[in-house]
C-alpha positions, 0 to 999 in steps of 0.5 A: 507884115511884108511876104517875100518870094523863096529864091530858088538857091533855097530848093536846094535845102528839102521842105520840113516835114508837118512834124518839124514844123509844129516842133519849130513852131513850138520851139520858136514859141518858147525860146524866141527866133536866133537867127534872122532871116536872109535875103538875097536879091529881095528872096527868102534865102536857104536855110530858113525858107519855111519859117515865114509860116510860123 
C-alpha cells in the first residue's frame, strides 16, 4: 500500500473526532468505500484526509 502526504488545502476541513472514526471505520466495514480518494499534486486532498487510516 502506497502512503501519500495530506496536502495542506486538507487543513482547511477539521480532524475527526476518535468517535467518528471508529463509526467511519465501522460503516466503511459494513457497506464498503463510495467515494475514492483524491489527490491534488500527488497529496491527500480535502474531505477524506483521515480515511487513510482505516
Amino acid at each position: 500500500m502506497q502512503l501519500y502526504q495530506t496536502h495542506p488545502h486538507a487543513n482547511v476541513m477539521p480532524a475527526m473526532t476518535a468517535g467518528e472514526f471508529q463509526a467511519l471505520k465501522a460503516d466503511i466495514l459494513e457497506n464498503g468505500q463510495h467515494e475514492t480518494i483524491k489527490l491534488f499534486d500527488g497529496k491527500i486532498e480535502v474531505v477524506p484526509r483521515i480515511r487513510t487510516s482505516s
